[in-house]
C-alpha positions as CSV (number, residue, x, y, z in Angstrom):
1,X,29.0,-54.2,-17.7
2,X,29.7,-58.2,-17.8
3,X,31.7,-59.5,-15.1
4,X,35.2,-59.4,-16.9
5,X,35.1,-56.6,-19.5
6,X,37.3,-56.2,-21.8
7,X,39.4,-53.1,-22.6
8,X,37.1,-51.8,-25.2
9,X,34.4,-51.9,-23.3
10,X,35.8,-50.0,-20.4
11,X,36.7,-47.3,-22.2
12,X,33.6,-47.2,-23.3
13,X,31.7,-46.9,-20.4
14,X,34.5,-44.5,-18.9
15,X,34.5,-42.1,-22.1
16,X,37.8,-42.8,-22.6
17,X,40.6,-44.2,-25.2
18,X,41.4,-47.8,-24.7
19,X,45.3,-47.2,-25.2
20,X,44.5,-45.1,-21.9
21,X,42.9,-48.1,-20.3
22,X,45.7,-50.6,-21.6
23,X,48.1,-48.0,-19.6
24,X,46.7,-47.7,-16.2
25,X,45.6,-51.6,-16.4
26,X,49.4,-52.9,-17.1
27,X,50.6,-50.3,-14.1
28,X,48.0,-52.2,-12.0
29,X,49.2,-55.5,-12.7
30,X,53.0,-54.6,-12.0
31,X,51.6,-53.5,-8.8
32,X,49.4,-56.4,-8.0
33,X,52.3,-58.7,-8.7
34,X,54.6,-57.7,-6.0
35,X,52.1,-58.4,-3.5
36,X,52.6,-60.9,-1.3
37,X,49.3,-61.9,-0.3
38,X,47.8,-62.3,-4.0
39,X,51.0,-64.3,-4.7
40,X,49.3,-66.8,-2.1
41,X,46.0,-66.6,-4.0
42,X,47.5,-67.1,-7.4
43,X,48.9,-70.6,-5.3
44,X,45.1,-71.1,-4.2
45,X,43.7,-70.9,-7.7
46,X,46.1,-73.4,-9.3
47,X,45.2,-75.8,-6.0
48,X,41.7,-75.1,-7.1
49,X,41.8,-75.6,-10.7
50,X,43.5,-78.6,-10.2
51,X,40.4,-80.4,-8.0
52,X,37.9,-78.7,-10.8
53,X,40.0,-80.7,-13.5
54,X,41.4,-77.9,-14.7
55,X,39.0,-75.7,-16.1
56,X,36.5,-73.4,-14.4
57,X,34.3,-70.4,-14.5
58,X,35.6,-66.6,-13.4
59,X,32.4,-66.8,-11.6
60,X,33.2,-70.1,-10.0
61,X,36.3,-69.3,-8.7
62,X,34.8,-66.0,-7.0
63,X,32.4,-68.0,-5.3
64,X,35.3,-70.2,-4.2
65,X,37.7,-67.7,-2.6
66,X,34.2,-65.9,-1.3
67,X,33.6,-69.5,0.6
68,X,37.1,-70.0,1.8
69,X,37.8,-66.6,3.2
70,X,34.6,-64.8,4.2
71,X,31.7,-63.3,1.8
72,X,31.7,-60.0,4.1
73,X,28.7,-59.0,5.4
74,X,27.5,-56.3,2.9
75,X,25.2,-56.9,-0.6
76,X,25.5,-60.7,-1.5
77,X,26.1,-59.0,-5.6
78,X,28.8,-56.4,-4.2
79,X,30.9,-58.8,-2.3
80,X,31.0,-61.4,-5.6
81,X,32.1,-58.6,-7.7
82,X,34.4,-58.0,-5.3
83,X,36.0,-61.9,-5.4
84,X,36.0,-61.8,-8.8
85,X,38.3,-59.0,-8.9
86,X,40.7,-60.5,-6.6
87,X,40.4,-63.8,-9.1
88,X,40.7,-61.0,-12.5
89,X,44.1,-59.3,-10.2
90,X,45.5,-63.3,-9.5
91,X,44.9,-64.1,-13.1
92,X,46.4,-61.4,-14.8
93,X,49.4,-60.9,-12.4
94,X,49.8,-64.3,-13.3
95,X,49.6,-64.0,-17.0
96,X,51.7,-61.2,-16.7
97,X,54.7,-63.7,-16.9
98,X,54.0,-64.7,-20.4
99,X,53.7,-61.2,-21.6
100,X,57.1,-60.2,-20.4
101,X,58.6,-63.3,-21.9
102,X,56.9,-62.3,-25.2
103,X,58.4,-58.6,-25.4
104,X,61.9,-59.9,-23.8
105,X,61.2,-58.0,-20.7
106,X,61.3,-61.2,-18.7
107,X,65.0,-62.8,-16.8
108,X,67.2,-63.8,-19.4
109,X,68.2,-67.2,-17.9
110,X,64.5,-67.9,-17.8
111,X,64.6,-68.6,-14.2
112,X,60.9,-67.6,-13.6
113,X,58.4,-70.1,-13.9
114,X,55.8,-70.0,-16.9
115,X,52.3,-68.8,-16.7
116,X,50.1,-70.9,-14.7
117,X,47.0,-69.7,-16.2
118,X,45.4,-69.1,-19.9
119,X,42.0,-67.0,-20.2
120,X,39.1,-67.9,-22.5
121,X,36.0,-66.3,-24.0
122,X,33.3,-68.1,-25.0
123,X,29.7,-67.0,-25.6
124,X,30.4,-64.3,-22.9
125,X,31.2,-66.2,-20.0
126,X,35.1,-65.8,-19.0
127,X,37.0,-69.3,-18.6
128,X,40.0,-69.9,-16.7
129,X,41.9,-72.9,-17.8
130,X,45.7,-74.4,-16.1
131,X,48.3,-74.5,-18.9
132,X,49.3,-78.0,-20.3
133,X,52.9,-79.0,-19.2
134,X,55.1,-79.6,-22.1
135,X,55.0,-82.9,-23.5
136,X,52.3,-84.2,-21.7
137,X,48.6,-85.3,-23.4
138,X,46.8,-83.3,-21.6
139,X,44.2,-80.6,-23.1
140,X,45.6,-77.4,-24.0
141,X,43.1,-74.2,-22.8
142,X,41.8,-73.8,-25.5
143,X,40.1,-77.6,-25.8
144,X,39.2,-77.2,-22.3
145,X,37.2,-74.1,-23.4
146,X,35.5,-75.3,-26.4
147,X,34.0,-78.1,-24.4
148,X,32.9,-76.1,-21.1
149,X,31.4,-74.2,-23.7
150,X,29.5,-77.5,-25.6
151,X,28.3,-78.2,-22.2
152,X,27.0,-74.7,-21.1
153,X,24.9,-75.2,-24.1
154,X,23.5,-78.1,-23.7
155,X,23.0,-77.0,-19.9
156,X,21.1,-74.1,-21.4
157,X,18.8,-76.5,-23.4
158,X,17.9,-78.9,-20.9
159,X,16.9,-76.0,-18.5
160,X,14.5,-74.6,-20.8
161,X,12.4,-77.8,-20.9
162,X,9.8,-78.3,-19.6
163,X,8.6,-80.4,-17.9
164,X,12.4,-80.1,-16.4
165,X,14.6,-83.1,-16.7
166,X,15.6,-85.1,-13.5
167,X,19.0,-85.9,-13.1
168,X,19.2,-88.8,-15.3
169,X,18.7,-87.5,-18.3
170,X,20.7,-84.2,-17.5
171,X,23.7,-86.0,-17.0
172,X,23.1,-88.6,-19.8
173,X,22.6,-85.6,-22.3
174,X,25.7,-83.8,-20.9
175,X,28.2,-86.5,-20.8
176,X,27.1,-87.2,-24.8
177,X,29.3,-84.1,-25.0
178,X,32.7,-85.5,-26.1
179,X,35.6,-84.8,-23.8
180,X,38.9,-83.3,-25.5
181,X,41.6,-86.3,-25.6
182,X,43.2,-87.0,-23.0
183,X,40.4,-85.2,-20.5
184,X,39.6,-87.8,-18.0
185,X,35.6,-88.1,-17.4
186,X,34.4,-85.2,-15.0
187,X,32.7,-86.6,-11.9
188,X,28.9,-85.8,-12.1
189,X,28.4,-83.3,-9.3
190,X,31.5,-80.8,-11.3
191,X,29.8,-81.9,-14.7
192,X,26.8,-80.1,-14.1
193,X,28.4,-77.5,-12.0
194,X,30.4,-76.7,-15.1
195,X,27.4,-76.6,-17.4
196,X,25.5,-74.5,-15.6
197,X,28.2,-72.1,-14.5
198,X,28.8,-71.8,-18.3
199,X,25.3,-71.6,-19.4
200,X,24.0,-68.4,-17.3
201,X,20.8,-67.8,-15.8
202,X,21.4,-71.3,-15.1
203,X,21.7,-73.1,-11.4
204,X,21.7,-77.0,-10.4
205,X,19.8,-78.3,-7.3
206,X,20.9,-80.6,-5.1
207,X,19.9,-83.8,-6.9
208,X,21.7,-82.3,-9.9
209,X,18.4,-80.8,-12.1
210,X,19.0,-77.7,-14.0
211,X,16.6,-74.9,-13.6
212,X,16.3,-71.7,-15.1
213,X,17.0,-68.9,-12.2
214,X,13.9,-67.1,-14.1
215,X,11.7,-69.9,-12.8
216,X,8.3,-68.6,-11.8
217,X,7.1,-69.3,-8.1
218,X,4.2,-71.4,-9.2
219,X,5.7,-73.8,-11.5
220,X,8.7,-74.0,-8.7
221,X,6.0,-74.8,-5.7
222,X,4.6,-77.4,-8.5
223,X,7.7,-79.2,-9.0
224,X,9.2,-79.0,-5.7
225,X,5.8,-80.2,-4.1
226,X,7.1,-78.0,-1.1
227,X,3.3,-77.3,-0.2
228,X,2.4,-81.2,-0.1
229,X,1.5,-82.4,3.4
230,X,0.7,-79.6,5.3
231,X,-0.8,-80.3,8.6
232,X,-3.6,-78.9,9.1
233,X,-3.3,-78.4,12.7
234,X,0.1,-76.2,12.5
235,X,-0.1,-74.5,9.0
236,X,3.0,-73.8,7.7
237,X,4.7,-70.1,7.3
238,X,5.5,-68.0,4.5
239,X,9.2,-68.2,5.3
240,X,9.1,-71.6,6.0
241,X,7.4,-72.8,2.3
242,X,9.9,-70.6,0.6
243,X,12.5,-72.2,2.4
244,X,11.4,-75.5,1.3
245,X,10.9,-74.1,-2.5
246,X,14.4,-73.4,-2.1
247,X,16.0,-76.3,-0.5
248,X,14.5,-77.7,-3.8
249,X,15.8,-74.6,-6.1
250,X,18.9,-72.6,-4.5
251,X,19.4,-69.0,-6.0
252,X,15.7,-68.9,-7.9
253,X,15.6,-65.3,-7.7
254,X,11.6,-65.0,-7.2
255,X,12.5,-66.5,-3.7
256,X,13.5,-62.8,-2.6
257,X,11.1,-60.4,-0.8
258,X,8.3,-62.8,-1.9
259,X,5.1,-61.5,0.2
260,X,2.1,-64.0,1.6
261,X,-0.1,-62.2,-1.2
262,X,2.1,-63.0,-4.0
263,X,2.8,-67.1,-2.3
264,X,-1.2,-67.3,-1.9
265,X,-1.4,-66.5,-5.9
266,X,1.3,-68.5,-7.2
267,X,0.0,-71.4,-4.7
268,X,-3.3,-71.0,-6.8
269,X,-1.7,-71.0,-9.8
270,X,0.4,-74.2,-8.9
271,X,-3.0,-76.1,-7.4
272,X,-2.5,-76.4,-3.8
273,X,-5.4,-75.6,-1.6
274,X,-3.6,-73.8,0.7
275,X,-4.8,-70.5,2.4
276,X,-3.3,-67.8,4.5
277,X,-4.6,-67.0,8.1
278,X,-4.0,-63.4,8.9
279,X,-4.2,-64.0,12.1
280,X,-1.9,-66.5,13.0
281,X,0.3,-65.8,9.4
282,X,0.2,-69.2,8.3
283,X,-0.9,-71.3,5.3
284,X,-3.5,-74.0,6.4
285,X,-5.3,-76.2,4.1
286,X,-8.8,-75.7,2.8
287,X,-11.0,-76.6,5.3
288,X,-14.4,-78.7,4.6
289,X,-17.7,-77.2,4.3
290,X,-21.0,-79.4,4.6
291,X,-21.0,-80.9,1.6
292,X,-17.8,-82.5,2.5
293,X,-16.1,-81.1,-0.5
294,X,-12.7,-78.6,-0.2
295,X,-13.6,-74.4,-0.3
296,X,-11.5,-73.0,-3.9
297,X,-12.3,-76.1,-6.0
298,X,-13.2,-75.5,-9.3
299,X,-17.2,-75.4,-9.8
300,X,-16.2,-78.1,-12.8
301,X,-14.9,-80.3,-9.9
302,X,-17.4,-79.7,-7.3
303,X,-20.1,-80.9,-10.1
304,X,-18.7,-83.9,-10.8
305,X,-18.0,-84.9,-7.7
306,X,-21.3,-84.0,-6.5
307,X,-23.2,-85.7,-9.1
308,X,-21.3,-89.0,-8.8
309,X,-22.6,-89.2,-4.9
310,X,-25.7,-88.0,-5.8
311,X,-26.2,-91.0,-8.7
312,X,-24.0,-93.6,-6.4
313,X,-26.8,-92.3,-3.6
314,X,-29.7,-92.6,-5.5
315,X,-28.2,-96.3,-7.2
316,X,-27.4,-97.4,-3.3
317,X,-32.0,-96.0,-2.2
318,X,-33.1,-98.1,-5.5
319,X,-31.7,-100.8,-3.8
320,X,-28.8,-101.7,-5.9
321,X,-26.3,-103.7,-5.2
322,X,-23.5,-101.5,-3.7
323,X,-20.7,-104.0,-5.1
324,X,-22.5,-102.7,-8.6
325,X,-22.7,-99.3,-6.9
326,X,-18.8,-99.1,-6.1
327,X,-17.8,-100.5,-9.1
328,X,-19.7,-97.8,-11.5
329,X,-17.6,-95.2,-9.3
330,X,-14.4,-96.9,-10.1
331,X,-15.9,-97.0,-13.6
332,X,-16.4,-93.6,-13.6
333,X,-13.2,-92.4,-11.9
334,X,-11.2,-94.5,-14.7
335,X,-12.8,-92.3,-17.6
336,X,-12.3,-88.6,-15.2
337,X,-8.8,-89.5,-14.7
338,X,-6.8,-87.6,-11.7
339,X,-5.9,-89.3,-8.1
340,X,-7.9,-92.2,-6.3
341,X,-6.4,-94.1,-3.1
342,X,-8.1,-97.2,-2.6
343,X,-8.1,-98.7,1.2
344,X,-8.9,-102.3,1.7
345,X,-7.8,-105.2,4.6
346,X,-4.1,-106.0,4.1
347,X,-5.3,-109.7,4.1
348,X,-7.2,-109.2,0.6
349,X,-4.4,-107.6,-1.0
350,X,-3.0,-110.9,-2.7
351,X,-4.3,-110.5,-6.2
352,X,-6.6,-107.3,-5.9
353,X,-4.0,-105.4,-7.7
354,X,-4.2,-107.8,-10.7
355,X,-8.0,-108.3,-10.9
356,X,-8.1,-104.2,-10.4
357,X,-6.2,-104.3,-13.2
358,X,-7.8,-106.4,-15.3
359,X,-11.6,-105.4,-14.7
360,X,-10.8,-101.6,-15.2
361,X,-8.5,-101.6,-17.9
362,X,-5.9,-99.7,-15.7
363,X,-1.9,-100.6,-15.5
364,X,-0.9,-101.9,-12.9
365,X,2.8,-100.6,-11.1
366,X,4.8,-102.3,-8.8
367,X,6.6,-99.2,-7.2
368,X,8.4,-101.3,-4.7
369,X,10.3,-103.1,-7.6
370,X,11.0,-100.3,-9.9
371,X,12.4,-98.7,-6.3
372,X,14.4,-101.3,-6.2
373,X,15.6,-101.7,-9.9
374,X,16.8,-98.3,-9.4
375,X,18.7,-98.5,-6.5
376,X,20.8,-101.3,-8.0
377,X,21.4,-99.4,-11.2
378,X,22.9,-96.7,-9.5
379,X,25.3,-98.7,-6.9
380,X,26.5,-100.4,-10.1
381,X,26.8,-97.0,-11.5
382,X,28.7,-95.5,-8.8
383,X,30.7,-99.3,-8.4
384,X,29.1,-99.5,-5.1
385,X,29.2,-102.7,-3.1
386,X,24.8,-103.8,-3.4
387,X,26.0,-105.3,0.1
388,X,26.9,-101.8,1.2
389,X,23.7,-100.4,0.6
390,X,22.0,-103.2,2.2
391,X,24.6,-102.8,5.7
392,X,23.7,-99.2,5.4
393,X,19.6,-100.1,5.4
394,X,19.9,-102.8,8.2
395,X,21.5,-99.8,9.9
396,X,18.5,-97.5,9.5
397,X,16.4,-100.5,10.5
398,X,18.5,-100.6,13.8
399,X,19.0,-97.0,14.7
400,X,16.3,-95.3,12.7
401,X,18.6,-92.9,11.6
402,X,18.8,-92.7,8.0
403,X,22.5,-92.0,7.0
404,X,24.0,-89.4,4.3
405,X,24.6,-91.5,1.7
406,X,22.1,-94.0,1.8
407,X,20.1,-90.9,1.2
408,X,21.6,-89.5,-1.3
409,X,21.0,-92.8,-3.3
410,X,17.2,-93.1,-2.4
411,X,16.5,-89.6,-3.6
412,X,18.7,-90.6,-6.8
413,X,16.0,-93.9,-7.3
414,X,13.0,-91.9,-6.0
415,X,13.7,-89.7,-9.1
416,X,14.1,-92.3,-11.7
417,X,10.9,-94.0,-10.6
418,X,9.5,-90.7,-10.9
419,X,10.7,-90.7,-14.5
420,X,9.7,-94.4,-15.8
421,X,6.5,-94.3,-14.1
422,X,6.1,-90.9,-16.3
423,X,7.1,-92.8,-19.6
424,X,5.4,-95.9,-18.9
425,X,1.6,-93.9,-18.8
426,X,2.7,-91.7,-22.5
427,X,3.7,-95.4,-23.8
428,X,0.2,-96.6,-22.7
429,X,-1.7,-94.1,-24.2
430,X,-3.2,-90.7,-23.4
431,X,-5.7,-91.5,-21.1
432,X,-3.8,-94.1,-19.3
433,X,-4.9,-95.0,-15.8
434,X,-1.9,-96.7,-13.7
435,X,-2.5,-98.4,-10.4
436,X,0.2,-97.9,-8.3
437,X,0.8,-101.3,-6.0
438,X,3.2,-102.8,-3.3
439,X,4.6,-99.2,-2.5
440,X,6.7,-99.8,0.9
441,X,10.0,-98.7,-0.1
442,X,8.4,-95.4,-0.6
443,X,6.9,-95.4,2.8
444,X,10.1,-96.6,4.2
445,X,12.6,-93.7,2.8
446,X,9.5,-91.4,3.0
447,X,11.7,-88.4,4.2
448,X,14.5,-89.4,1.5
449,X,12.5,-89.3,-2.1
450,X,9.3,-91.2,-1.0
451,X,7.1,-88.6,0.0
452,X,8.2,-86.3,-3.0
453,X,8.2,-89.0,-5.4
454,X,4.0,-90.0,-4.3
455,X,2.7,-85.9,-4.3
456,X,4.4,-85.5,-7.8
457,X,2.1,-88.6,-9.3
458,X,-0.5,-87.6,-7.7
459,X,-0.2,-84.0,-8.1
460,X,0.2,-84.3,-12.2
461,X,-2.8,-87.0,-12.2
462,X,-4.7,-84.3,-10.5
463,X,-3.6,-81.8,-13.2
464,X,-5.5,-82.5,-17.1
465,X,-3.0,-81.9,-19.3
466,X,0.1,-84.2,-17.5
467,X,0.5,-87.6,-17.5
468,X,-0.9,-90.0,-16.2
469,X,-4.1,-89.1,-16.8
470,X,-4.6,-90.9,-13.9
471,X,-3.8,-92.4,-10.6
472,X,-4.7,-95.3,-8.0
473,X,-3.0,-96.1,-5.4
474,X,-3.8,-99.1,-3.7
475,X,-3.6,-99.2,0.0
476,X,-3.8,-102.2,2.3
477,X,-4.9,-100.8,6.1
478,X,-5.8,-102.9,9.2
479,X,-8.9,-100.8,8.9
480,X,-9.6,-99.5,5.1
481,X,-12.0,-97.2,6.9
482,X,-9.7,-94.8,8.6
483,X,-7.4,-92.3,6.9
484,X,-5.3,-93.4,3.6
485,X,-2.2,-94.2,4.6
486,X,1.4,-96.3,3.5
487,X,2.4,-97.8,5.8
488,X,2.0,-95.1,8.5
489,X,2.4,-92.3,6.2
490,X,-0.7,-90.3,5.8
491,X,-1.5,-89.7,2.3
492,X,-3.0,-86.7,0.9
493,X,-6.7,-86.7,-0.2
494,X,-8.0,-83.8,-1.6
495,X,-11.7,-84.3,-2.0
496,X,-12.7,-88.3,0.2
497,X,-15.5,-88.2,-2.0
498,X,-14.1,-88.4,-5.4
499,X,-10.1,-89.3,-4.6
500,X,-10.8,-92.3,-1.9
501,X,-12.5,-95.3,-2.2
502,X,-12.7,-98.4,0.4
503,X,-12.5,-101.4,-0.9
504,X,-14.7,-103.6,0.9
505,X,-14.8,-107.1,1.4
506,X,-17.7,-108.3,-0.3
507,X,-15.9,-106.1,-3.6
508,X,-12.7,-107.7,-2.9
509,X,-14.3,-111.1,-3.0
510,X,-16.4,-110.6,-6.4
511,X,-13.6,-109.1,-7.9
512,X,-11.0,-111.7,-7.7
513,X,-13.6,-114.1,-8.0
514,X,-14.2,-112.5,-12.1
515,X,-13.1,-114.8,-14.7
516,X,-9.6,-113.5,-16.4
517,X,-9.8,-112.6,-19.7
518,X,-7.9,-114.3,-22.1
């Protein structure tokens, strides 16, 4: 049965009349009115409603008086069911009041207080709404209903999506519902809460994305680039990855009693070369055979790659110029598409991106100064003080300690990069190459956005049918020859001989030396 049945249904599953269930329901009330402890509830709920804005969820106020008093320590499922009948016993004690006022069973002189509480159905989900005060402009119930209910929908919607939304456009799409007059604007954290709590099957993660809780454990590992960065020295555990999966997506009910065998196939499934030691029950990464390419590539992959050295090889014995021989890898890493760091001396950065640019036909991306752009937009957003944000940087320059909030808004930005760098490549064309340039801030909040935001551009450049079809990232190293990294952060190669190329100086030289076009 659904969470709050109604009579009907009751006696229906019972095999009895519902007169008979109407009966023993209102002798249950009478009881649960005269006791003192869910007199102090009913209180509670009102206090709670009244910080949710009035309206709420059966479900959410459960999950409320579970948090505030102890969830027991039996089945997660039984001990919800459980809250929500405490919240069902509270409301309808409550309720009761209006019922005896109705059949003139209540006090005469009206000396009992009204009903603090109305009940509404919408699309099967159970809404608990605080009454309007008389003579004030507030919502009745019934508005507040109709619109959790506008919201749940459009929850619904955006959760289905795919790829799924980040938070901007959730809460842009949800606060295009109209409030009921008089309804002041729900902060965005309660928004989505709402919505989701009204859409079912629906939860919110912490960076307020909506996600189906049917989401399959390979499209989760995808998005959540949990797997990204593995070291392969320590591996990483099968309790451990799901933990990260859901830190990223709280309540996604593949999570439970997931085995290594089933991780191993949905890691496959996502594209992470990840593989499980039996022995020491860890994922490590693929290691390297003697060709110097990754074990579980595709054969497609492996070819490619293979012939490219092979030709750049043969180019480099026929005595060819290996400016000419780097640049007809570039060449032919701009028409495959998929991820390519670029190493080269910090001091030939100035105008490498721009030449890079302009002799490949790629687009070139300041990450730095969409970071940037974003941060502002939301501190004006949030009317945050820019000065506050840049006390609360100086502070993680200091201490090295990255506060709360500071956090909170790099993820926010991290995310919105995400998103225009996404629209700028489908504006540019299918087959759009960007070149991802002056990336420090991303490197600098690394542990707050950066490192999530970088594996998700590189991980749908590496994937044919996302966008952008492709990805450079350029990379200025006091020695171009050692590992890609930004700024001390190591970045993931998956194959050094088709997804890293060093940019020497004798390259660097020609290539800002090339005439612009006009």
């Amino acid at each position: 049965m659904e969470p709050w049945p109604a009579q009907s249904l009751i006696a229906k599953a019972l095999g009895i009349s519902q007169p008979t269930v109407s009966q023993n329901q209102q002798v249950a009330i009478a009881a649960w009115a005269e006791l003192p402890w869910l007199s102090r509830v009913r209180d509670e709920l009102v206090a709670i409603l009244t910080d949710r804005d009035r309206v709420s969820t059966a479900e959410e106020l459960a999950s409320e008086l579970r948090v505030r008093h102890g969830a027991g320590t039996g089945d997660p499922a039984e001990a919800q069911a459980k809250a929500l009948a405490v919240v069902r016993a509270a409301v309808e004690a409550e309720i009761r009041k209006r019922d005896e006022e109705q059949s003139g069973a209540g006090p005469a002189d009206g000396s009992e207080s009204p009903p603090r509480f109305a009940v509404q159905r919408r699309g099967g989900r159970v809404v608990i709404a605080l009454e309007d005060q008389p003579g004030a402009d507030d919502p009745t119930p019934a508005e507040l209903a109709d619109y959790a209910a506008l919201v749940g929908e459009h929850a619904s919607e955006l959760a289905g999506r795919d790829p799924l939304p980040g938070r901007a456009t959730v809460l842009r799409e949800l606060r295009s519902v109209p409030a009921p007059e008089g309804m002041a604007p729900l902060a965005d954290t309660r928004l989505v809460e709402l919505a989701a709590s009204m859409a079912g099957g629906v939860a919110f993660s912490p960076r307020l994305e909506l996600f189906p809780l049917s989401l399959g454990l390979g499209r989760a590992l995808r998005i959540s680039q949990a797997p990204a960065g593995v070291r392969p020295d320590t591996g990483i555990t099968t309790s451990d990855l799901l933990s990260r999966v859901r830190a990223r997506f709280p309540g996604l009910a593949v999570l439970d009693e997931t085995t290594y065998v089933e991780l191993a196939e949905a890691l496959t499934e996502a594209g992470f070369p990840l593989v499980h030691d039996q022995e020491r029950r860890r994922f490590f990464p693929q290691v390297r055979d003697g060709t110097g390419s990754r074990l579980g590539l595709s054969s497609s992959v492996l070819t490619s790659t293979g012939s490219l050295y092979a030709a750049a090889q043969s180019r480099i014995a026929e005595g060819r110029d290996p400016r000419e021989v780097l640049s007809a890898r570039l060449g032919e890493a701009r028409r495959r598409g998929g991820f390519v760091a670029l190493t080269l001396k910090g001091a030939e950065l100035p105008g490498t991106a721009r030449a890079l640019a302009e002799r490949f036909e790629v687009t070139g991306v300041a990450l730095s100064t969409l970071f940037l752009d974003a941060l502002k937009e939301l501190a004006e957003e949030q009317s945050v003080r820019w000065q506050a944000l840049l006390k609360a940087d100086a502070k993680f320059t200091a201490t090295g300690l990255l506060g709360a909030a500071l956090a909170s808004y790099t993820r926010s930005a991290a995310e919105r990069v995400r998103q225009r760098v996404v629209d700028l490549a489908e504006r540019s064309g299918p087959r759009t190459v960007l070149l991802a340039h002056e990336a420090g801030l991303i490197a600098r909040y690394w542990e707050a956005g950066g490192r999530e935001l970088l594996t998700a551009l590189q991980q749908a450049a590496r994937r044919p049918a996302d966008v952008p079809h492709g990805l450079w990232l350029l990379l200025p190293a006091e020695d171009p020859r050692a590992t890609p990294a930004l700024d001390g952060r190591t970045v993931e190669v998956v194959d050094r001989a088709s997804e890293w190329e060093v940019l020497d100086s004798l390259f660097v030289k020609d290539l800002r030396a090339a005439p612009v076009r006009p």
